[in-house]
N, C-alpha and C positions, 0 to 999 in steps of 0.2 A: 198228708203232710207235704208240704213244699218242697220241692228240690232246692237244698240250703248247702250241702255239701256236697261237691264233688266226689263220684263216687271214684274207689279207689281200684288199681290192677298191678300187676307185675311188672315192675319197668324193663326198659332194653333191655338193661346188663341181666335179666335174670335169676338177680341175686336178692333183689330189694324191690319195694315197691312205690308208687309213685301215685296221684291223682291224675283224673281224667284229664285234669287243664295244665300238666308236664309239670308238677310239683313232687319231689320226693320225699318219700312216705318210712317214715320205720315205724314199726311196733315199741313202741313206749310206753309202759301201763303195767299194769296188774292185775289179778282178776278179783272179783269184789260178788256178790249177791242181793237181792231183792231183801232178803230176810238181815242181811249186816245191820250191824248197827246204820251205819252212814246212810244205805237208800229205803231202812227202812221205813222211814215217814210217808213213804209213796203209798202204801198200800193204806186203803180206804181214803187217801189224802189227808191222813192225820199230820204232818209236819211237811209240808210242801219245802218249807221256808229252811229248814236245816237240813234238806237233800239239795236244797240250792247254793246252800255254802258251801257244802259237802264237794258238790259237783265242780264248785268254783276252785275250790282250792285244788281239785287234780288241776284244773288246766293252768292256774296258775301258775304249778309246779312244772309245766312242758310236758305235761300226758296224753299221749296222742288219741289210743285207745283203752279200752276195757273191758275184757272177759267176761261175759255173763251168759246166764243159764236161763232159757227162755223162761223157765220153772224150777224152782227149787224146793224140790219134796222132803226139806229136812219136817214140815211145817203143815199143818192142814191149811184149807185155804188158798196157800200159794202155787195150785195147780194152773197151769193155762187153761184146763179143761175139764168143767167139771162130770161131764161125760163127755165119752168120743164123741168129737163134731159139735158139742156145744162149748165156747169157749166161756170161762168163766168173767163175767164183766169186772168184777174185781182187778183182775190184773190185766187185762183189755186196760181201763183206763189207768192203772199203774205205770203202763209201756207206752199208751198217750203222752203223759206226761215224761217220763223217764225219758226218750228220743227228745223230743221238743226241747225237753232244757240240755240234753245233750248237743242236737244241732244249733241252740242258740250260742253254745260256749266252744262249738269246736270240735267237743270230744268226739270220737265214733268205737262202736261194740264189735270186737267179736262172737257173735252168739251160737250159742250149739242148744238144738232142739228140747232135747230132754236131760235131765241131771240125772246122770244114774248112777251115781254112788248111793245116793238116797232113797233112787227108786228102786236099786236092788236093796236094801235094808227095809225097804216100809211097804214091800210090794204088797202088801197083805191091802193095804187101804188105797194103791193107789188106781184111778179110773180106767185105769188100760188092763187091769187085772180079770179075767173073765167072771171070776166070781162078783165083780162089782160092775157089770155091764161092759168089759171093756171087748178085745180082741184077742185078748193072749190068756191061755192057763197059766204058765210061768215063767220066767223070766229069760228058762232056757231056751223059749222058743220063740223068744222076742225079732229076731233079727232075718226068721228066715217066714216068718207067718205074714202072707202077703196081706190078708186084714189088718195086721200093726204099717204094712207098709202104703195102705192105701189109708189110714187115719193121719200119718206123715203126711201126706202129699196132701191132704186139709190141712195142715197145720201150715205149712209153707205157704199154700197157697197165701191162708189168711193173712199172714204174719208179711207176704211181698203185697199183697195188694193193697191192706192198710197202711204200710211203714214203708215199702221200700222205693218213692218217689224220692226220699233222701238218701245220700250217700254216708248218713250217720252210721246205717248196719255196713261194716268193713267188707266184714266177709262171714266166712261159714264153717262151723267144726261141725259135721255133720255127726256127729257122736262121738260123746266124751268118755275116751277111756276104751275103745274099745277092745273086745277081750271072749274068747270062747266062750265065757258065761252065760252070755247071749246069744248061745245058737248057735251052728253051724262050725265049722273049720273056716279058716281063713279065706279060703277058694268063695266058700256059699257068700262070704260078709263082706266079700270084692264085689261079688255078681250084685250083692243087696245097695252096694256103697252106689254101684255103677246107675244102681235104678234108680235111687234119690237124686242122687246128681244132676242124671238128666230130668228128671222131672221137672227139678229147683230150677235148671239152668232156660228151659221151657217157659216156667211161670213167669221168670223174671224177664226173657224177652219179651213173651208176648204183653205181660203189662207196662214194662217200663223201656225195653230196647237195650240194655246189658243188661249184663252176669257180674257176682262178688266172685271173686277169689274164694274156693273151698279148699277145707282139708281137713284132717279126720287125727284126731290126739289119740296117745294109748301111754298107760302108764308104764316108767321107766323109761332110761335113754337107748336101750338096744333090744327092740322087736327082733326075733330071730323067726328065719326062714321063711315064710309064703308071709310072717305078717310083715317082714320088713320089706318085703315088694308092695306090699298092702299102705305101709305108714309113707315111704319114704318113695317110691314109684307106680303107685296106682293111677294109670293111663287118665283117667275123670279129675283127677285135684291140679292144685295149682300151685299150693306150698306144700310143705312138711311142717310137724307139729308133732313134740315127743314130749314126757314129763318127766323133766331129769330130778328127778328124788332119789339118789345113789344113798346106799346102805353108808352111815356112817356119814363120812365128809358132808355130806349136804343134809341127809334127812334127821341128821341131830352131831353136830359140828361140834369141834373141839376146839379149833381154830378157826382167823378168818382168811387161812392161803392156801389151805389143802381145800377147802370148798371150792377155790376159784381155779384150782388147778384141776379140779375133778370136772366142774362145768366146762373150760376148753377141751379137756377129749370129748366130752360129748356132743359137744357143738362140732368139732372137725370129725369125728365117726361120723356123723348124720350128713355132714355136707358133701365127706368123699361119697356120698349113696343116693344122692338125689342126681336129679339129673342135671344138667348144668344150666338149664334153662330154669330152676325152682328154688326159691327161695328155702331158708329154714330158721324156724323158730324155738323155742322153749315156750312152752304157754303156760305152764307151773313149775314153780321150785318153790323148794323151802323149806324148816324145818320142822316136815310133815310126823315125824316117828317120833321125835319128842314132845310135839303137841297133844296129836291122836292120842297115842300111846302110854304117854308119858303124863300127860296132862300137865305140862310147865310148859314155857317158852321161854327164847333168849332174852337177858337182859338188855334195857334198850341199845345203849350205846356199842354193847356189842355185836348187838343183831343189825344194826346201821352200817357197821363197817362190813359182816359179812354179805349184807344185799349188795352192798357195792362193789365190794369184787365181785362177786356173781355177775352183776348186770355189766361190768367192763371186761370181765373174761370173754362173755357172751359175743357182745356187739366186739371184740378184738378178735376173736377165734371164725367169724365168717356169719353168726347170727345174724338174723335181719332185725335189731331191737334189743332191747333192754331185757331181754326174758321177762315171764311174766311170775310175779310173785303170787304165792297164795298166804295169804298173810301169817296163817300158823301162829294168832298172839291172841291176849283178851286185853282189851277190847278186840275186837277181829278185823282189825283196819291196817293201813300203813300207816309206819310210823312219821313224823316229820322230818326226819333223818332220811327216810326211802326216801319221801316226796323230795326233797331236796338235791338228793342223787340222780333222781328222774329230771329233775331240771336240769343238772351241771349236763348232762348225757345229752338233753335235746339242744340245749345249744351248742356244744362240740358238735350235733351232727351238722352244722349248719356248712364247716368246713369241707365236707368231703361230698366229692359228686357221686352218690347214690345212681343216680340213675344209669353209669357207663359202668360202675366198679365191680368188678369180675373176679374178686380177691381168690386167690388160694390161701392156703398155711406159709406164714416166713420162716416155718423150724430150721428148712435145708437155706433158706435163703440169708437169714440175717443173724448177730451176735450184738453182745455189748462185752467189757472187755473186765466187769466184775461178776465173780462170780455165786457174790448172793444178792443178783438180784434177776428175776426173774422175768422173760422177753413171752410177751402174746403177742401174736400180732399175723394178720392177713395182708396179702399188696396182689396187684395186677401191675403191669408194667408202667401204670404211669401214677398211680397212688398206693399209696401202703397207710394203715392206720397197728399203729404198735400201741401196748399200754406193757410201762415196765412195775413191776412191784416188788420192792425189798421180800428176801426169802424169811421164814421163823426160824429166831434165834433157836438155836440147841438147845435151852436151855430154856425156853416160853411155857409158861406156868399153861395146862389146860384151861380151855375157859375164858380167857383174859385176851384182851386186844392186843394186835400187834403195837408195839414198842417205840416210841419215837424214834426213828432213824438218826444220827448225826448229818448232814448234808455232806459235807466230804466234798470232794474232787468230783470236775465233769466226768461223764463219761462217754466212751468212743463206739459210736453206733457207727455198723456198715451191716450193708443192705445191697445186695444185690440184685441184677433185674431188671430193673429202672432202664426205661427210655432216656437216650442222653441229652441234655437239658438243664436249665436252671427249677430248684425245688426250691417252695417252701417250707419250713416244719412247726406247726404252731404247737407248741408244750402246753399241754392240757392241766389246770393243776382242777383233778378230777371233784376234791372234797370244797375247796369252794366255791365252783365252777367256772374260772374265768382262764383266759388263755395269757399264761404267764410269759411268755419269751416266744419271739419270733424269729428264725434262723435261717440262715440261708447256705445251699447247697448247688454244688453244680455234678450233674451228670456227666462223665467224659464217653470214649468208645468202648470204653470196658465195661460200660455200663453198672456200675460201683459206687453207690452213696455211701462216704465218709463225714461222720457229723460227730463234732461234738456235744455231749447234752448237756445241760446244766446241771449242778447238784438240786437235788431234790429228798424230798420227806420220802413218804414210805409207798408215794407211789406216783404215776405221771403218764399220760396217754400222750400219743405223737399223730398228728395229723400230716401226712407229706402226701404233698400237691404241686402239679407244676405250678411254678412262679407266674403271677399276672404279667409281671415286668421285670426285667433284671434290675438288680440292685447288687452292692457291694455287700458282703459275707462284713458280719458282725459279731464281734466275739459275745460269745452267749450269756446273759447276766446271769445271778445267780436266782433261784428260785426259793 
């Protein structure tokens, strides 16, 4: 495959990432599968032509990347391998095509090798199982059995020297989910993380001259003790990647502002623990317990509004991206409403310099001066991005969308911090995606942004950047 996209790295600021040719990069997307409805036409090339709409319409919507499972063993067939070391050509030409219409449109993958949700449920058939010629007796011994880790290091191999002349593959969850089930204590599955890594890091020089950005997902948003030196500081990765499925508020919701209040502590837990050079992501949310479990999903219009706090909690709380959704619906797609919010989100990122921005939390730093309405938001000393969101009525029926707001009176945002200076503030209005009121501020020695905001609905992102040029302070229209 041609080298069509720039491949992608960690930018300066170490919070976010950027392209090789000094373009910056967020995670915008969701994650999807070979077996979904959308990419299933791939396999055997029975609908080429409706994975290419399919395809079209993420990038349409501003989706940068997409989560996928080199295999997804809910499925026979869908194995990359139909025995170790022979890969099965079925999905060999699946991932042909799959990349190519990816790098023709833009989009690029997160991939992680193996699906093991599936393949610990179907171990019984699936080719790595020793009773069916593989390398492992059982799943418990998957992670420390150096046979499973030398069939890996084919796999990689194959999968960099066929595909990875493009910068379409992002980067690398080198196993999803990881979790004692698979062998070893924490310690042995650092030592095993450490061996792929470099292996991967190896193939990919020697054939192509870089490395993708790795890092290693585990369910839930708070890994305790050697795994969260494992998820969040293990010496070989490059990001962090957690799956904030919190009991209750996010994995089967009531509302759509206690989910978004639960996604920023997990976003600011995981960024106070990374190192300040590494980015952090969410790479699944959703609501997985009412799905799974429950076998129902949210109705649409209220599952729309709750992705989209979610994904502005995210990218406001220090995320590098939009969190990634796992759809949790039937059909098993996003909806037009996500797609939509995944739009408003990549053109808002267009305002903030990604590549310098060093954000912390504003909790100590910033206020507004009503108090149900609810302040996220990260700043470094020369940008801060806030997203404010009306609080639930006392009195919000479970179940039901937030309320139309009355617009009301501006209100008075200060922000402390800031380099002294002329700012701008572009007012995000998040749900149609266009930048509604642009405002102007000036920094004195006190270092003290005072703004007034405009009124707004039930909710409003703030982009604040030093001013291109000074201009005169404009009283703020209304929104």
């Amino acid at each position: 495959m041609a080298a069509d996209l720039a491949p992608i790295r960690v930018a300066p600021s170490g919070r976010y990432f950027e392209t090789a040719d000094g373009q910056p990069f967020l995670f915008i997307g969701a994650n999807d599968a070979v077996t979904w409805p959308g990419l299933r036409g791939l396999y055997e090339r029975r609908d080429l032509a409706s994975v290419e709409r399919y395809l079209a319409e993420y990038a349409a919507s501003g989706v940068t990347i997409i989560r996928l499972m080199l295999e997804y063993a809910h499925e026979d067939g869908f194995y990359f391998e139909t025995h170790p070391g022979s890969f099965n050509p079925l999905m060999v030409q699946l991932w042909d095509d799959l990349l190519a219409r990816c790098a023709q449109l833009g989009l690029r993958v997160l991939l992680t090798p193996w699906d093991s949700f599936w393949m610990s449920r179907r171990w019984h058939v699936h080719p790595y199982n020793q009773a069916n010629g593989g390398p492992c007796a059982r799943p418990q011994e998957f992670l420390t059995t150096p046979a499973v880790l030398d069939c890996l290091a084919r796999r990689l191999r194959f999968v960099v020297q066929r595909w990875g002349g493009s910068g379409v593959i992002a980067a690398w969850d080198l196993f999803n989910e990881i979790d004692p089930y698979w062998g070893g204590d924490a310690d042995a599955q650092a030592a095993s993380i450490t061996h792929i890594s470099t292996i991967l890091r190896e193939i990919e020089e020697r054939s192509w001259g870089c490395v993708r950005p790795q890092t290693l997902s585990v369910f839930g948003p708070d890994p305790q003790g050697a795994y969260a030196d494992l998820i969040f500081r293990h010496p070989a990765l490059d990001f962090a990647t957690t799956h904030i499925y919190h009991k209750g508020t996010i994995d089967h919701p009531a509302d759509t502002v206690m989910p978004a209040k639960t996604m920023a502590q997990w976003v600011r837990y995981a960024c106070n623990r990374v190192p300040a050079d590494r980015p952090f992501t969410d790479s699944e949310h959703g609501p997985i317990h009412l799905f799974n479990d429950h076998e129902r999903w949210l109705p649409e219009d209220f599952d729309n509004e709750y992705e989209r706090h979610l994904m502005w909690a995210h990218l406001a709380s220090g995320g590098a991206g939009s969190g990634m959704r796992w759809p949790a619906r039937h059909p098993h797609v996003l909806t037009p409403g996500m797609r939509q919010a995944l739009g408003s989100m990549a053109k808002f990122s267009a305002l903030i310099d990604w590549r310098s921005f060093r954000p912390q939390d504003v909790a100590p730093l910033a206020s507004i001066d009503q108090p149900t309405v609810l302040l996220f938001g990260s700043a470094d000393a020369q940008q801060a991005l806030i997203w404010l969101l009306r609080a639930t009525p006392a009195d919000h029926p479970p179940g039901s969308l937030l309320p139309p707001q009355p617009r009301g009176d501006t209100l008075q945002l200060e922000l402390h911090g800031l380099q002294p200076g002329s700012y701008s503030i572009s007012a995000w209005d998040t749900l149609r995606g266009h930048c509604a009121a642009t405002l102007h501020a000036h920094v004195d020695a006190s270092r003290r942004l005072s703004a007034s905001i405009p009124a707004f609905g039930n909710d409003l992102a703030l982009a604040i950047t030093p001013a291109q040029q000074e201009g005169a302070h404009h009283e703020p229209p209304s929104i």
